[in-house]
N, C-alpha and C positions, 0 to 999 in steps of 0.2 A: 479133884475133878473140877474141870469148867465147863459152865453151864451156859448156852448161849441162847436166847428167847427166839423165836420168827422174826419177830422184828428190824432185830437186828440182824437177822438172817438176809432179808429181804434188802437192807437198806446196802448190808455189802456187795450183794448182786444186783443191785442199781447203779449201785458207784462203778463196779465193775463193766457193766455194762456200756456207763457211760467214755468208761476212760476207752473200751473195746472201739466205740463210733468217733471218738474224738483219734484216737491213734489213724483210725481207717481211712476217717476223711481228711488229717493231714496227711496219711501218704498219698492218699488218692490227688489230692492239693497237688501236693510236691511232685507230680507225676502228669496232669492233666491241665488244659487251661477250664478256665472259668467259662461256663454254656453258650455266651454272648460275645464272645470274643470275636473280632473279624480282623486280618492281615490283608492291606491295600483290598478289600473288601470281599477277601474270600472268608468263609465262615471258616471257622478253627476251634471251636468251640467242642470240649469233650477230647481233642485233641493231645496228644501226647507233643513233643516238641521235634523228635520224627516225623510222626505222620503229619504232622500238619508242615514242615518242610517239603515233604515228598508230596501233597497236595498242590503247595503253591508251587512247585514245580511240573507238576502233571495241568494247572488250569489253565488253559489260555485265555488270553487276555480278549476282552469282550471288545472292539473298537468302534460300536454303536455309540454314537454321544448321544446325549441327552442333556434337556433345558427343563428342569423342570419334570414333567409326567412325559412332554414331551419329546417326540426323537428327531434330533436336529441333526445332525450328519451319519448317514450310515456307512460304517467303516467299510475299508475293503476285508472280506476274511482270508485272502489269501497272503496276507500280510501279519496274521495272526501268530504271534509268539506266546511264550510261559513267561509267569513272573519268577524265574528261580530267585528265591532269597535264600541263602547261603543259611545252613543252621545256626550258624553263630549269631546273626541274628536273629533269627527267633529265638531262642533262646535270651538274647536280651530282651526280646518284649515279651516271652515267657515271664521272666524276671519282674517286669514292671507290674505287669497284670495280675502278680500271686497275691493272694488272700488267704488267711487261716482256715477261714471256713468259707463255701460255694456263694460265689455271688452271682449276680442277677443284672449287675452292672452292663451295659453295654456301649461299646468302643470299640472302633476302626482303628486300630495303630498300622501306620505307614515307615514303609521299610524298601527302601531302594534296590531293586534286583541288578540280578548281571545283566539282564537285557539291557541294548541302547535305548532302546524305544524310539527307533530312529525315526521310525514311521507314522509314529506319535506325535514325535517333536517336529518334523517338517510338512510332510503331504496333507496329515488329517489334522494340523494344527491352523495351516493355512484352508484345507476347506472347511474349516469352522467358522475363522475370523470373516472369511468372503461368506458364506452362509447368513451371519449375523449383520453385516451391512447392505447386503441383498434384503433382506426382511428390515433391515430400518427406511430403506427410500420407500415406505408405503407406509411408514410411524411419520407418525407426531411429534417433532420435536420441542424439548422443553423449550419457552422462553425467560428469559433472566431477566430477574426484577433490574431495573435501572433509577436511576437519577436523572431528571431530565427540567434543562431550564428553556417555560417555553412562556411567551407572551408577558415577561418581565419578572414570572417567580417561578420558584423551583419547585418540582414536585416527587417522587419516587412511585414508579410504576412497576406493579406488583406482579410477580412470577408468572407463570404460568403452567404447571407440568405435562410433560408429556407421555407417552408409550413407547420411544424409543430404547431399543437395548443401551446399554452401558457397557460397549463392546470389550474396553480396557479392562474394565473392571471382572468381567468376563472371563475374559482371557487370561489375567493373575491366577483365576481358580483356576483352570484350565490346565496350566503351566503347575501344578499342585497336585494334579495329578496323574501325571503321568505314569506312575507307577502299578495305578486302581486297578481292578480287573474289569469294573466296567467305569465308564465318566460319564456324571451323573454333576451337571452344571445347575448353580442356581439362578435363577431368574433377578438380575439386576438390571432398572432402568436409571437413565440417566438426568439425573438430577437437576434443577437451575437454580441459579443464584437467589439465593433470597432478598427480601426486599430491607431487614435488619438485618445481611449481612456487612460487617467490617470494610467490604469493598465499594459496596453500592453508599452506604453512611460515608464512606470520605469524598466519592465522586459526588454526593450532596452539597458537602460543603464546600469545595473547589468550584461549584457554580454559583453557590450561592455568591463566595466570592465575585467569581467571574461579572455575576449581574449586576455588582456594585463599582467596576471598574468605569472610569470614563477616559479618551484621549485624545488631548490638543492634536489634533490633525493638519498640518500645515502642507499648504501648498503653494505654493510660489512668495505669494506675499499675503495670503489669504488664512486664517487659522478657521477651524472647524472642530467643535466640540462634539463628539459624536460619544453618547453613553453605549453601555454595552446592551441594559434594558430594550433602548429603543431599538438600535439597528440589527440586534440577533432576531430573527423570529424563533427558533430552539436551538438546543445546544445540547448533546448529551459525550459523556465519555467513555468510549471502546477501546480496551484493549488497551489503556493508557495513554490514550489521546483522545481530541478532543473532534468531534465531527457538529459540522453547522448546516443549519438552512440560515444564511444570511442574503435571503433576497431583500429587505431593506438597506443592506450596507452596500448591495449591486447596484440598489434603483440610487442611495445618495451618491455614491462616484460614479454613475451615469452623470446624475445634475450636475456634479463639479466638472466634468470634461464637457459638459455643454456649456459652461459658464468660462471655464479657465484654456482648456485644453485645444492647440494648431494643430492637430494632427488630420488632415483627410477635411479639411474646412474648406470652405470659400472665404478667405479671409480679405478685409478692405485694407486698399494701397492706393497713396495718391503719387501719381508720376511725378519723375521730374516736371513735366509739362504742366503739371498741376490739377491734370482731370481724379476724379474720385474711381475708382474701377471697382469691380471684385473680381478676384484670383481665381484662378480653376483651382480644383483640388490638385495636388502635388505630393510630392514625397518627405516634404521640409515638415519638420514640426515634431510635438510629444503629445502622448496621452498617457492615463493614467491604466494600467492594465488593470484590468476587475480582479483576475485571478492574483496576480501578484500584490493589488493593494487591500482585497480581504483576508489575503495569508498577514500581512505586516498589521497588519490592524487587529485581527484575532490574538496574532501571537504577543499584542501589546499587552490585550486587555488580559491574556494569562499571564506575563509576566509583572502586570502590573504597571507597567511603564504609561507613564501621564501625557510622555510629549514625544510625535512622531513626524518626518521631516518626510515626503513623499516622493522625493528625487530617486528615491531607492525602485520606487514602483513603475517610474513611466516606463514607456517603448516606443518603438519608431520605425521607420518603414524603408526601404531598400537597401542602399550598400552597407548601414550602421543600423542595427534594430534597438540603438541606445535611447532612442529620443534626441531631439536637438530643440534648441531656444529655453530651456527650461527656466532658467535666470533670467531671460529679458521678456519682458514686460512691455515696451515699447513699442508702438507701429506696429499692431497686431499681432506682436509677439515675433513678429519678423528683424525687429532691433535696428539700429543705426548703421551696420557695416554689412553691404551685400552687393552683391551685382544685379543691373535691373535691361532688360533687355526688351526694346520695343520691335517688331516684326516689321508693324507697317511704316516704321521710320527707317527699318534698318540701322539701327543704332545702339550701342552701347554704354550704360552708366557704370559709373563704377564708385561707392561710396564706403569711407573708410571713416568709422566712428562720428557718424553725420555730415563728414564734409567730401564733396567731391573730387575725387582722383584723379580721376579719366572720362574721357567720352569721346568714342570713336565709332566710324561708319563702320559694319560687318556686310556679311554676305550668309543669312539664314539659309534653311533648308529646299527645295525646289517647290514650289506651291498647287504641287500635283494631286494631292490626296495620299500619296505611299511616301517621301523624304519631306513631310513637313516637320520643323521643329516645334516640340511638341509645349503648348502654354500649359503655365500653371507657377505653383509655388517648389524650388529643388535645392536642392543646395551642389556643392566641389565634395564631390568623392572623396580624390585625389590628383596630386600632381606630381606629371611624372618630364623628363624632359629628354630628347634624343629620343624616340621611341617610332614605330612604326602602327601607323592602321589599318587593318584588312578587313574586307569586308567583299560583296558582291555587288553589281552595279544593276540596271535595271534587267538587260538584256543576258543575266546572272554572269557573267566574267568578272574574274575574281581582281582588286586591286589591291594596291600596298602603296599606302604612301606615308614616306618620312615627315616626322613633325619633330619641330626643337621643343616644341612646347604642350603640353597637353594638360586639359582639367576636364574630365570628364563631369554630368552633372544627371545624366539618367543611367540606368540598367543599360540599356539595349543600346548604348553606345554613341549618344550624345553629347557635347562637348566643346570647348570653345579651345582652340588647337592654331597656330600662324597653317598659310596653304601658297606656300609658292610656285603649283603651279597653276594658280588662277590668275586668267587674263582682264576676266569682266571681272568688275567691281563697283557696276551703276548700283544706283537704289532699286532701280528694278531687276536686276540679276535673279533675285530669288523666283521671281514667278516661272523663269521659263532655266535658268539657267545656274539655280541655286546648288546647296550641298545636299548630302545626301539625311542629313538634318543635324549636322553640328553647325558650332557659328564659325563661319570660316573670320581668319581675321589676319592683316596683313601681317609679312612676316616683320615688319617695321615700327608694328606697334602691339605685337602680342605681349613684351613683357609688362605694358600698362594695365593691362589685364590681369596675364601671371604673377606681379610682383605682388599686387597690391589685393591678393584673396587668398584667404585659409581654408585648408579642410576646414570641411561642414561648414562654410559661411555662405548664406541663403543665394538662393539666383530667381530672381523675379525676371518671366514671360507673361508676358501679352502680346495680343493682335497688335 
């Protein structure tokens, strides 16, 4: 006979027991999810892998968005669908979520249903995006720390942050979940550069460069040493470029075009006759463009470039906007080969590389006030030959007259042309019986004229 104590009575009806609740709670396991469970955010918790399929088939989908506690787009409900997830998936997130024994764990696992969510992804996707930039044009925008070289050293100026949403960033979660039964957005703003980031630190050093450059500045026969210190007032870098206040390098090429530059001057000429005069302003001549010569000059002192030749920068004024005389230096930049026309002599000079060509009596403009030919500093357009001119006369009839010879020398059709059908050719013709303000000139000696002048070589008027 065997003899068993209490003891041991008790301790096999504990073991028993236990293995009773261990067998229970893995079928229970193997049969239900864990209490905290949620599927695209519907609860499923206690859930069989049926019923919690036939759930996320029966919930419709919630299309209230939300930012936060906040509800930022309220959906349409009549656009309302189910999220059917197919049991086969559930079941694999069944699968993931299993534990031997009940947990307490809690987790949203996400699972793509048969719906499009068409309605999601286009209508209430865009009046989210429009939602959240309507509420930023009344935020604050961050500012980004920069680099900035001002009054000859460099310094870096520090963030700023703001309140605005970080609509993009936004939108990725958004776009994440489509599938959720409600969307439930986090609040992200948008961030600024900082002042040790990697971008702002190189833009530092690229100025600090920048303030160390200097460039031989040449203009005509003149050089100019202009540092970067002195003539930038700031400088910072946007975007991978470089943006200036360079109103010192405007005020010193201001000074050079007052010191060097014929363009739009009263410039001094001594006649042939030998009187001293000064010139009306005219259309002859070059300046130095401000905008075109602080782009060459900025872009020296970034490339580092020591020596810059300023010919690239002038401009000029009616039929050629190139600039003209930039190379001559002589006779107030008017140079030794030009044609020079006197009004009140009625007379024509013509000088080719200092020495005189021609010289012959014209017949100027009528000295009415309306066909005078007009004084100043101009240069030859062009020359054209066999050509005809039209124009209106005072009493507006239109005419046309044949020329073998034409040099046009203003805009509005001034020019020095042979005219045979002119009968007067006194020195006083012009006051009552002049041109219509070209220089008429016989047809017998127009090619003295024509032969011996180039495009763009100067034309001096005076009284």
């Amino acid at each position: 006979m065997i003899f068993i104590n209490k003891g041991t009575k008790w301790l096999a009806a504990g073991l028993g027991a236990v293995v009773l609740i261990c067998g229970g709670s893995f079928f229970y396991q193997k049969q239900h999810f864990n209490r905290n469970i949620e599927i695209n955010g519907v609860k499923v918790g206690g859930m069989s892998v049926a019923e919690a399929t036939q759930k996320l088939k029966t919930t419709k989908l919630n299309n209230n968005v939300y930012l936060g506690e906040k509800l930022l787009v309220k959906g349409s409900d009549s656009t309302n669908s189910t999220n059917a997830v197919s049991q086969e998936k559930v079941q694999e997130i069944f699968n993931k979520q299993f534990s031997l024994f009940p947990s307490g764990r809690s987790y949203d696992y996400q699972a793509k249903g048969d719906s499009d969510y068409s309605y999601r992804k286009n209508e209430l996707r865009a009046a989210v995006k429009s939602e959240l930039e309507r509420l930023n044009v009344s935020r604050t925008a961050p500012k980004d720390a920069y680099a900035e070289l001002k009054n000859g050293s460099v310094h870096v100026i520090n963030a700023k942050k703001g309140n605005q949403y970080d609509v993009n960033k936004i939108m990725q979660e958004y776009d994440k979940q489509f599938s959720d039964n409600q969307i439930k957005l986090t609040t992200a703003y948008t961030q600024p550069i900082s002042a040790d980031s990697k971008q702002v630190q190189a833009d530092k050093a690229k100025l600090e460069k920048l303030a160390d450059q200097k460039v031989n500045y040449t203009v005509q026969n003149k050089t100019y040493t202009l540092a970067a210190k002195d003539v930038i007032n700031s400088a910072k870098i946007v975007d991978g470029k470089y943006e200036y206040d360079a109103a010192n390098l405007k005020k010193k090429i201001d000074d050079i075009n007052d010191s060097q530059s014929t363009l739009d001057k009263n410039l001094k000429f001594k006649t042939t006759g030998g009187s001293e005069i000064t010139l009306d302003k005219g259309t002859y001549g070059w300046a130095l463009s401000p905008i075109k010569a602080t782009r060459s000059i900025t872009t020296a002192f970034e490339k580092g470039d020591s020596n810059l030749n300023a010919k690239s920068d002038i401009y000029g004024e009616g039929y050629t906007e190139n600039g003209l005389g930039y190379n001559t230096t002589s006779n107030s930049g008017i140079g030794n080969s030009y044609v020079e026309v006197s009004i009140s002599q009625q007379h024509v000079w013509v000088y080719k590389n200092g020495t005189q060509v021609a010289s012959l009596n014209v017949v100027t403009g009528t000295n009415d006030g309306n066909y005078n030919t007009p004084t100043g500093l101009y240069y030859i357009m062009y020359k054209q030959t066999n050509t005809t001119l039209r124009g209106k006369n005072a009493d507006n009839s239109a005419y046309a007259s044949p020329v073998s010879r034409w040099a046009p020398f203003t805009l509005d059709g001034c020019g020095f042309h042979d005219a045979n059908w002119r009968k007067n050719w006194s020195s006083t013709a012009y006051l009552n019986d002049g041109s219509h303000g070209c220089v008429n000139v016989r047809p017998s000696q127009i090619n003295q004229i024509y032969d011996n002048v180039e495009q763009y070589e100067p034309v001096v008027i005076y009284s």
